[in-house]
N, C-alpha and C positions, 0 to 999 in steps of 0.2 A: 429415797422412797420412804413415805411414811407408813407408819401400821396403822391400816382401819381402825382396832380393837383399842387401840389410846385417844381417839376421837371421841369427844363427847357423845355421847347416843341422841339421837335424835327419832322421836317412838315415830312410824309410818301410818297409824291411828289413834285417835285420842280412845277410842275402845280397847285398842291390844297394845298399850307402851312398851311393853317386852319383845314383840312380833318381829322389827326390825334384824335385829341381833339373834332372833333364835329361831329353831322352829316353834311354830304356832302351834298351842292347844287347841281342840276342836272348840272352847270358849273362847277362848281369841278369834278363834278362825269366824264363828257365828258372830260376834261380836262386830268385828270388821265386816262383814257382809252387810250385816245389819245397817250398818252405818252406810255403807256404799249403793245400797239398795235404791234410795229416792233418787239418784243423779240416773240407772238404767232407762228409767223412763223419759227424765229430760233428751237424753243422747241420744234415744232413738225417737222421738219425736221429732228434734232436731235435723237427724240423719232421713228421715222422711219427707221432709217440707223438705230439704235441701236438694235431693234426690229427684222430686217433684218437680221443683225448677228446672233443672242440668237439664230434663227428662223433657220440659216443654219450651226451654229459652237456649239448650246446648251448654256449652260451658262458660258463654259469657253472661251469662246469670250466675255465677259464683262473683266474688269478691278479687281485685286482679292478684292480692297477694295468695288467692284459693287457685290460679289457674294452672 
C-alpha cells in the first residue's frame, strides 16, 4: 500500500493548486467555482435537449451505449 501524501500533487484546478491536498480557503473556494461556473450552463442545456428526447422518442433516442 502506498502513501497518497508521497505522490506527486496533482492541483484539482488550475485557480486553487493547493485545493487538492488541503482544505480550501474561501479564495480558492471562489476561485474554483469561478472557474467551473461556464460548463453549469453547457450541462444543463445539454441535460434538457437530452430529457426532450427520452420525453418525445422514449429511450431509444438516447445513444445505445446512454441505454
Amino acid at each position: 500500500m502506498t502513501d497518497i501524501l508521497h505522490e506527486p500533487h496533482k492541483p484539482q484546478f488550475e485557480s486553487a493548486p493547493n485545493q487538492a491536498r488541503k482544505a480550501a480557503t474561501v479564495e480558492e473556494a471562489w476561485a474554483a467555482a469561478e472557474e467551473l461556473k461556464p460548463m453549469v450552463g453547457q450541462v444543463r442545456k445539454f441535460d434538457k435537449v437530452r430529457r426532450s428526447d427520452i420525453s418525445a422518442r422514449g429511450k431509444m433516442a438516447l445513444p445505445p451505449d446512454q441505454r
